[in-house]
KELOKE-19463 format. One line per 5 residues: number of its first residue (from 1); for each residue x, y, z of C-alpha. Coordinates in steps of 0.5 Angstrom, whole numbers. Layout:
NUM = X Y Z; ...
// end
This chain:
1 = 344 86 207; 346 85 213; 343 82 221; 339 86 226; 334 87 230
6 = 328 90 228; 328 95 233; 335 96 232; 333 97 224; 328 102 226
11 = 332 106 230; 337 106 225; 333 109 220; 330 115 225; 337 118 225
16 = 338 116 218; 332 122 217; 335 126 223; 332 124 230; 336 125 236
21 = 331 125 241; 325 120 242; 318 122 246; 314 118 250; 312 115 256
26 = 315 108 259; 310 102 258; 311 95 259; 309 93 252; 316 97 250
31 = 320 96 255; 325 92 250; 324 97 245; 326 103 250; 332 99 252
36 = 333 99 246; 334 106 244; 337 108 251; 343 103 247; 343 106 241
41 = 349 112 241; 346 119 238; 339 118 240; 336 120 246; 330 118 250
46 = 326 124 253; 321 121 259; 315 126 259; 310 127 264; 304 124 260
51 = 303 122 253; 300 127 250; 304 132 252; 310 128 248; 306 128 242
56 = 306 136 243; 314 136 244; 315 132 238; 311 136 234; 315 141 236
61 = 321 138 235; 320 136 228; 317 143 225; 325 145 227; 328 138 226
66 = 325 136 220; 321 130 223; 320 127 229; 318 121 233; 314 119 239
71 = 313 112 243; 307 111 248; 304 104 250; 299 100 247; 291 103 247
76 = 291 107 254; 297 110 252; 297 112 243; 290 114 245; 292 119 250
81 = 297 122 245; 293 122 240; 290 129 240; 297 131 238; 298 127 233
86 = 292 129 231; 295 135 231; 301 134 227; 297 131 222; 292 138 221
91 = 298 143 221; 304 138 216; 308 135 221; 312 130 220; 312 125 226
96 = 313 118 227; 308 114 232; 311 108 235; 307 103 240; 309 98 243
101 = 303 93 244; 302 86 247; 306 80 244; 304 76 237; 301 70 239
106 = 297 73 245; 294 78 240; 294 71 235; 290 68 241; 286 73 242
111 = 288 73 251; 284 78 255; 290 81 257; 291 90 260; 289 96 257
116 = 284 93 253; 277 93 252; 276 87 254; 273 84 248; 279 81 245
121 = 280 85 239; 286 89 238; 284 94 233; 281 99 236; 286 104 237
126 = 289 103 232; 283 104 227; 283 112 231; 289 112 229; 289 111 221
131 = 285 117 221; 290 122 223; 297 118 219; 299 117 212; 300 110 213
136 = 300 105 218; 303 97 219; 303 92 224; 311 90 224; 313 82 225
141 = 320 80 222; 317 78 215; 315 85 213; 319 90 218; 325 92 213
146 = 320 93 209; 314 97 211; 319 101 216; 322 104 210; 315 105 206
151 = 313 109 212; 318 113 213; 318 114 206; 311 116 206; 312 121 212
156 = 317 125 209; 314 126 203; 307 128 205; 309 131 211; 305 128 215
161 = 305 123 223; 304 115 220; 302 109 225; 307 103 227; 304 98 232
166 = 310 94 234; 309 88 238; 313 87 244; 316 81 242; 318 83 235
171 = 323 88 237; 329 84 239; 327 79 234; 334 78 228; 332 80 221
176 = 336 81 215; 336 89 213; 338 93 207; 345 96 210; 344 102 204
181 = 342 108 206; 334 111 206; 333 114 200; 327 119 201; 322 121 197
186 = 320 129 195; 315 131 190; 316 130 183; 313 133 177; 311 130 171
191 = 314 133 165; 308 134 162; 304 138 166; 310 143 168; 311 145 161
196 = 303 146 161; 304 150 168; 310 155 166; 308 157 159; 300 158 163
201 = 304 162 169; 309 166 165; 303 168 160; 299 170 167; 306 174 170
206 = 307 177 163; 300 180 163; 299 182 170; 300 189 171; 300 188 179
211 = 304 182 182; 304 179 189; 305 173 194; 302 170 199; 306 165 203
216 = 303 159 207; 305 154 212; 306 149 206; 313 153 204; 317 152 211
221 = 315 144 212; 317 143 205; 323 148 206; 322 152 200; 323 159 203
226 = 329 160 199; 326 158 193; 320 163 195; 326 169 197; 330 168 190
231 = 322 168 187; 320 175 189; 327 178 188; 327 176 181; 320 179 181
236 = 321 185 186; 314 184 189; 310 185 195; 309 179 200; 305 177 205
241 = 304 171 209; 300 168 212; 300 168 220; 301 160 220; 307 162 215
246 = 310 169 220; 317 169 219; 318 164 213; 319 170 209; 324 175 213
251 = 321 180 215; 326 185 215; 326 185 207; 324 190 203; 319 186 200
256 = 316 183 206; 309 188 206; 306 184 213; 301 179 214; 295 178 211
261 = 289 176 215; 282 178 211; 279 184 213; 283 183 219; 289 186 215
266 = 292 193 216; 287 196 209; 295 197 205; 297 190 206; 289 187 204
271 = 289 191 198; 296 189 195; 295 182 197; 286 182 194; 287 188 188
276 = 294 184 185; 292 182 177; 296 176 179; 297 174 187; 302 168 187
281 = 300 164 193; 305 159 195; 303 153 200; 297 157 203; 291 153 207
286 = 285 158 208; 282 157 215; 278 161 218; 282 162 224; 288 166 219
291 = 283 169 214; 279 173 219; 274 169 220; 274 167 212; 274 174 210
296 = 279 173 205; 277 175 198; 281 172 192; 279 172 186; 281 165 183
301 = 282 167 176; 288 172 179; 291 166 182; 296 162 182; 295 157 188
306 = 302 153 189; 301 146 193; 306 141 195; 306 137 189; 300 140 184
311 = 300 147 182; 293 151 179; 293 158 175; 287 162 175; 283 155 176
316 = 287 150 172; 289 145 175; 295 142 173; 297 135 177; 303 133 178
321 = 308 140 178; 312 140 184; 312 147 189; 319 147 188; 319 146 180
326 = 314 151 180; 318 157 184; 324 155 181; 320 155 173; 317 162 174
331 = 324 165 178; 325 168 170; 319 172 168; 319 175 162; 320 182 164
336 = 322 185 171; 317 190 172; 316 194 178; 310 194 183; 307 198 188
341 = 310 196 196; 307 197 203; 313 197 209; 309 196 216; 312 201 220
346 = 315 198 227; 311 199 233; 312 206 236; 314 205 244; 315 212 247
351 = 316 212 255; 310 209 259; 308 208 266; 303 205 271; 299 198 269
356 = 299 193 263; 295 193 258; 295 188 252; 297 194 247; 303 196 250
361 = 304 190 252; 305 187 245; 308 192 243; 314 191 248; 315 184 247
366 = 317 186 239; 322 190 242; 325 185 246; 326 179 241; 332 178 237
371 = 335 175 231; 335 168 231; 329 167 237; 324 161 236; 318 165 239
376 = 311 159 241; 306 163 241; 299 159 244; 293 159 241; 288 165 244
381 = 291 172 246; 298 170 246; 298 167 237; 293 174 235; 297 179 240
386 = 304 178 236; 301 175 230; 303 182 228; 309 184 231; 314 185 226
391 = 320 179 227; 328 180 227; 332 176 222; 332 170 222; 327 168 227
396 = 322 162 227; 314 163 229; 311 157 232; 303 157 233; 297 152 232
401 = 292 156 228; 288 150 225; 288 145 230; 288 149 235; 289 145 241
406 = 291 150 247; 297 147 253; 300 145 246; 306 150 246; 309 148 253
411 = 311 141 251; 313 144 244; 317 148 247; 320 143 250; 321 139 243
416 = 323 146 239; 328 146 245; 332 140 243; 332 141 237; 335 147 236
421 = 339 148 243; 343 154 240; 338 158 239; 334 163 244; 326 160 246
426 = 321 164 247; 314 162 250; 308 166 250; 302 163 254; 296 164 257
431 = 294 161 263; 289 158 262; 293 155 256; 298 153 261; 293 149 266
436 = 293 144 261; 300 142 260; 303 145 266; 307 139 269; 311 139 262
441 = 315 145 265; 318 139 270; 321 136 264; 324 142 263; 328 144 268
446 = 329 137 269; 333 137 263; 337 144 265; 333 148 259; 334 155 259
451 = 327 158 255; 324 165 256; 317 163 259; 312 169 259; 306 167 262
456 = 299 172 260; 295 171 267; 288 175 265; 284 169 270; 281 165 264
461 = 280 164 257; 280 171 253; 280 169 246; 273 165 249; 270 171 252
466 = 272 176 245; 268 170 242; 262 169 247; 261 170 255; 265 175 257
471 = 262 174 264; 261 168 264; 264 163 270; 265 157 264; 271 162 261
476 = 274 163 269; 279 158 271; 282 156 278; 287 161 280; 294 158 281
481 = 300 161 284; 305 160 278; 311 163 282; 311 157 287; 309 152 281
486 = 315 154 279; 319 152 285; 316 145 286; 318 143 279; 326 146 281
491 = 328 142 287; 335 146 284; 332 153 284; 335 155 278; 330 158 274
496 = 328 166 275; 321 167 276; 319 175 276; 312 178 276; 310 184 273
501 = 304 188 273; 307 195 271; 311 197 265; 316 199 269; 316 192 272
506 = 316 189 265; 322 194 263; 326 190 268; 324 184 267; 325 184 260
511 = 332 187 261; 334 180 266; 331 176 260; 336 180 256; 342 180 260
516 = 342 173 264; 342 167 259; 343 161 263; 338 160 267; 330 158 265
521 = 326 165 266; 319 166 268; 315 172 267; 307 172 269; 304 179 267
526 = 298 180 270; 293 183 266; 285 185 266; 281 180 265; 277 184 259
531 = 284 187 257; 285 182 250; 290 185 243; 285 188 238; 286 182 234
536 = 284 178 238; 277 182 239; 276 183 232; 277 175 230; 273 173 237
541 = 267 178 234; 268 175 227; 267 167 230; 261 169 234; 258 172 227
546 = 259 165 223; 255 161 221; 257 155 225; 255 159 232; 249 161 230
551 = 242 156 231
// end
């Protein structure tokens, strides 16, 4: 054991799990803790602009860095972020929250006291927040070694946000503190249940005269993409991902055959991933928004469904079988085989000219990325339009199909930014999308980032005109001038703002964007209102007619 603060003891444990950078926003109910962190070596405080746009920036950070925290205040301040930790909590982020609330004895005394609702209760907020994180604690100096470490625990195991309440008074408060490391928890399998999976799953492969994979989100929070590469090696199958998984399986294999959207995919790669005697789907989530509107058809008695810690064949459950036991288990099939394969050809540029459109311009973005990129892509145009651009080694996609908050990539650049600070970033975002969390940018410059920011500039919501009110004045927003924007948020006027309207204009902005690594990089592309990729048209068309948008 040895003698510490709590707060001290908290962020002890945060770098222990890999956080060098905490979000939030300054209020007086974490002052203490916030001075805190600013004393604490290896650990950095990252101010934001509100607190939602932290909870973005961690979720952000933590799907590169493994985990992430956030800091708000008391009620005004957790509410506010809440749709961002409600976020991480739809699409497996780990993300810890922590709010600094109002001293023990006054909430004990039940004082009517700031930033409540004025009926002494202080348990509001926090009731929202239990819906969104795995667990939650209220931390004093009896029960704050403990509970520190159990939700920590929980966080990194489900992948999920968990809720702190830190009273104001609790944080410099000594206590007596485990001085061995975190030890942190990873799915586990039953023996039992293991052995009954292989011996299920092996016979499956062994009958199947057609094999393939489907790779979703859970792979890459779990970090299995290794274990799903050596698995298709082994089997020499076919795989597709999902578009919440791009990039988790490397797209220059030779076994990667593209994404797999229902009946939105390209028909070659939907009769490989639908037609297989034995689909292996690998950590998927089938939400409307990467299933073409659930046009997906997968016969369950052909599947085998791997999750974090159970695993099903052809409908059977097995309930406690770990997803990296059961990829390793079936790495060895009985027989290698050989199955039919499907390359996506790359996009065919040729030479053009004259006004941009959302086909070429996709198109052109594909070319423009490299290996390594981490390229955010907001939920609309931007998400559907490069959901099929063909990815170079090594880069990482980033989206939010599910939940579906749009402003959420601006602040998650940010968060990607930080940690990975060696890589190039790429945002991809539409104007509408950029209103919403546009003073994040400040941060940015602020901290002397250097993304490549590509702003789509169409005069509204696109994605809501392919899906309803194409003319409607509710889908057109406030034209801005984002060139100037930029300006005020850069009082050191180091970023690169270029507009483009042109192919050619694009040609040569992509070619500054190539050449010129040092200094943050702004492209507006403006395009036709109605203009919007063929995908994006089609998944609209396909939401319009589901049931939940008919009377």
């Amino acid at each position: 054991m040895t003698e510490c603060t709590v707060g001290d003891y908290l962020l002890r444990r945060l770098q222990e799990v890999g956080v060098r950078h905490v979000f939030g926003v300054p209020g007086d109910y974490q002052l203490e803790f916030l001075d805190q962190i600013e004393a604490t070596e290896g650990l950095s405080w990252v101010g934001n602009c509100n607190e939602l746009n932290a909870a973005y920036a961690a979720d952000g950070y933590a799907r590169l860095n493994g985990i992430g925290a956030l800091v708000t205040t008391f009620s005004v301040g957790e509410l506010s972020a809440l749709n961002g930790v409600g976020g991480a909590c739809a699409e497996s982020v780990p993300l810890v929250s922590i709010v600094g609330t109002p001293a023990t004895f006054v909430m004990r005394r039940r004082r009517l006291v700031h930033h409540t609702r004025g009926d002494r209760d202080f348990t509001h907020a926090a009731r929202c927040a239990a819906e969104y994180t795995v667990g939650q604690a209220m931390l004093d100096r009896n029960n704050a070694a403990t509970e520190i470490d159990r939700l920590l625990g929980l966080c990194w195991l489900w992948k999920r946000p968990v809720y702190f309440m830190l009273p104001s008074d609790v944080a410099t408060q000594t206590i007596d503190a485990p001085s061995a490391p975190l030890a942190l928890p990873s799915p586990t399998s039953d023996p039992t249940d293991l052995a009954g999976f292989i011996d299920q799953a092996r016979t499956r492969l062994h009958r199947a005269a057609t094999v393939a994979m489907l790779v979703g989100h859970e792979v890459d929070r779990y970090r299995l993409s290794a274990e799903v590469l050596e698995l298709a090696e082994a089997l020499a199958c076919p795989v597709a991902t999902l578009s919440s998984a791009k990039g988790v399986f490397p797209e220059q294999h030779d076994l990667f055959t593209g994404v797999y959207s229902g009946a939105l995919s390209d028909p070659a790669v939907r009769r490989i991933v639908e037609e297989a005697d034995c689909l292996i789907a690998a950590g998927t989530e089938f939400a409307d928004s990467v299933t073409g509107g659930f046009t997906a058809h997968l016969a369950r008695s052909r599947v085998i469904e791997l999750h974090p810690s159970t695993a099903t064949v052809a409908g059977v459950w097995h309930g406690q079988v770990s997803m990296r036991d059961a990829l390793r288990a079936m790495t060895v099939p009985p027989e290698r085989k050989t199955f039919p394969r499907y390359r996506p050809a790359p996009a065919s540029l040729g030479s053009a000219s004259g006004p941009l459109s959302q086909e070429r311009f996709w198109q052109r973005l594909g070319a423009f990325f490299e290996p390594g990129d981490v390229i955010i892509a907001e939920q609309g145009t931007s998400y559907f339009g490069s959901a099929d651009i063909l990815l170079p080694t090594d880069c990482t996609f980033i989206g939010q199909p599910l939940w579906g908050s749009i402003g959420y990539t601006l602040p998650a650049l940010l968060g990607t930014m930080l940690a990975a600070p060696d890589r190039r970033h790429v945002l991809l975002i539409g104007d509408g999308s950029f209103q919403l969390t546009a003073q994040e940018l400040a941060t940015i410059l602020r901290l002397r980032l250097n993304p490549v920011i590509v702003l789509v500039n169409n005069e509204g919501y696109a994605v809501e005109r392919c899906i309803l009110g194409p003319e409607a004045a509710y889908n057109s927003i406030t034209p801005w001038r984002y060139d100037r924007l930029v300006e005020a948020f850069d009082p050191s006027g180091r970023a690169v703002t270029l507009q483009v309207r042109t192919e050619e204009d694009l040609t040569a902005a992509l070619a500054t964007a190539s050449a010129d690594r040092d200094r943050p990089l702004f492209i507006e592309a403006f395009m036709q209102p109605l203009d919007a990729p063929s995908s994006a048209v089609a998944i609209g068309r396909a939401f319009a007619a589901s049931d939940y948008h008919r009377l």
